[in-house]
C-alpha positions as CSV (number, residue, x, y, z in Angstrom):
1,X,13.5,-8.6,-7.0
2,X,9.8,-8.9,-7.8
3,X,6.9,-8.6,-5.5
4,X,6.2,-12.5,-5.0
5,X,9.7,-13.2,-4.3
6,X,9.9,-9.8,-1.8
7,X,7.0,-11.6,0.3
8,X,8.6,-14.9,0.2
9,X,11.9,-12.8,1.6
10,X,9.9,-10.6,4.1
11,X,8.0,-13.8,5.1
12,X,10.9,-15.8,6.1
13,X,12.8,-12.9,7.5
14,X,9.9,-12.6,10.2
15,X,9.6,-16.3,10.3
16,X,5.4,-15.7,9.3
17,X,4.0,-18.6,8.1
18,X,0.6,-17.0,6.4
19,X,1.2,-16.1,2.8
20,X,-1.6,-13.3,2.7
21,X,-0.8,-12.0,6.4
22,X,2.0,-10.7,4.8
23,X,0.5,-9.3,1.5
24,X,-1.9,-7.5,3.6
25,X,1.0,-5.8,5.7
26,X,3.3,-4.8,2.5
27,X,0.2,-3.3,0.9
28,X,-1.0,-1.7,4.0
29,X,2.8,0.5,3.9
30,X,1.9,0.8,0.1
31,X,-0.9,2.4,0.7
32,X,-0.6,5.0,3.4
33,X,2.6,6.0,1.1
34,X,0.4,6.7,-1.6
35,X,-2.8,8.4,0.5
36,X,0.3,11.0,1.9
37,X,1.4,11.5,-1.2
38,X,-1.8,12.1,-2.6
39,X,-2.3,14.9,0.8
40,X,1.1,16.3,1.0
41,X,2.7,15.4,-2.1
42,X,5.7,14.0,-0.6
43,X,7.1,11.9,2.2
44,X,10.3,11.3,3.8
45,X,11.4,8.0,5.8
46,X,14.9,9.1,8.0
47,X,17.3,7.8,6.9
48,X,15.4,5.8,4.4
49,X,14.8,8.2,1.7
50,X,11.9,10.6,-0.1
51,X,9.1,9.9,-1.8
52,X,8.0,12.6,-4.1
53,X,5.3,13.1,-6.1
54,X,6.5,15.1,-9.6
55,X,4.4,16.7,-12.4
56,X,5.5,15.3,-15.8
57,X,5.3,17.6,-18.8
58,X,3.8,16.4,-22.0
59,X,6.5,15.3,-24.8
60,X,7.0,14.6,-28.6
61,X,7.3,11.1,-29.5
62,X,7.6,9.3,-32.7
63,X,8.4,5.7,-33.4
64,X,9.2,4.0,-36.4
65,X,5.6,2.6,-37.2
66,X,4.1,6.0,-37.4
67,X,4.4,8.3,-39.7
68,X,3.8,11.9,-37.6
69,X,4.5,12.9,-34.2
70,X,2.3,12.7,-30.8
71,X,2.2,14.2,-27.5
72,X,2.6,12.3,-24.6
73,X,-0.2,13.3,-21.6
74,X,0.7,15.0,-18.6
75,X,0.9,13.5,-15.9
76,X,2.4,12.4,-12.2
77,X,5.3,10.1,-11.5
78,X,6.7,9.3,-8.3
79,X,10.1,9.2,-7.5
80,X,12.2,8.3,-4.7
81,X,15.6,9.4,-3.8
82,X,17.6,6.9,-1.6
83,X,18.5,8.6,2.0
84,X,22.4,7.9,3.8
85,X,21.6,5.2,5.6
86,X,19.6,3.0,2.9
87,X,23.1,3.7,0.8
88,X,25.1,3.0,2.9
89,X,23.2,-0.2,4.1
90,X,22.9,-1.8,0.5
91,X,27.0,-0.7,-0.1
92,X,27.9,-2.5,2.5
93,X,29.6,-0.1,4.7
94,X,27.6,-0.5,8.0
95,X,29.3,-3.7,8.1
96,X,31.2,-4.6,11.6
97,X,34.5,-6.0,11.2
């Protein structure tokens, strides 16, 4: 799912009717996400899942087109690892029956 078809899904879900209302209020979780993981380094949603901020080591690469190998820069990639109840939510297992 991309981000413009996300909005269109959170904006009818809520029944909002203001395209950038609901821009503002995705970006504004985006953003304190990223502000505590620049302070803390990570953050956890219950039953949601982790965010984690983790330090990637520089690497050898080498494609076809040239002729010697490079390193990569260091750097920082977030991750997130998926929590019970977001698994368990897409599998389909919270279902009633």
């Amino acid at each position: 799912m991309k981000e413009g078809e996300f909005i269109r899904f959170y904006k009818e879900r809520n029944l909002s009717r203001n395209y950038k209302e609901v821009k503002e209020k995705i970006d504004l979780f985006w953003n304190a996400v990223l502000k505590a993981l620049d302070e803390d380094g990570k953050v956890s949603l219950k039953d949601w899942g982790v965010f984690e901020k983790k330090e990637v080591a520089p690497r050898k690469i080498m494609t076809p087109r040239m002729e010697k190998e490079r390193l990569t820069k260091a750097g920082e990639k977030i991750k997130f690892r998926t929590g019970t109840g977001l698994k368990t939510l897409v599998n389909g297992a919270d279902t009633d029956e």
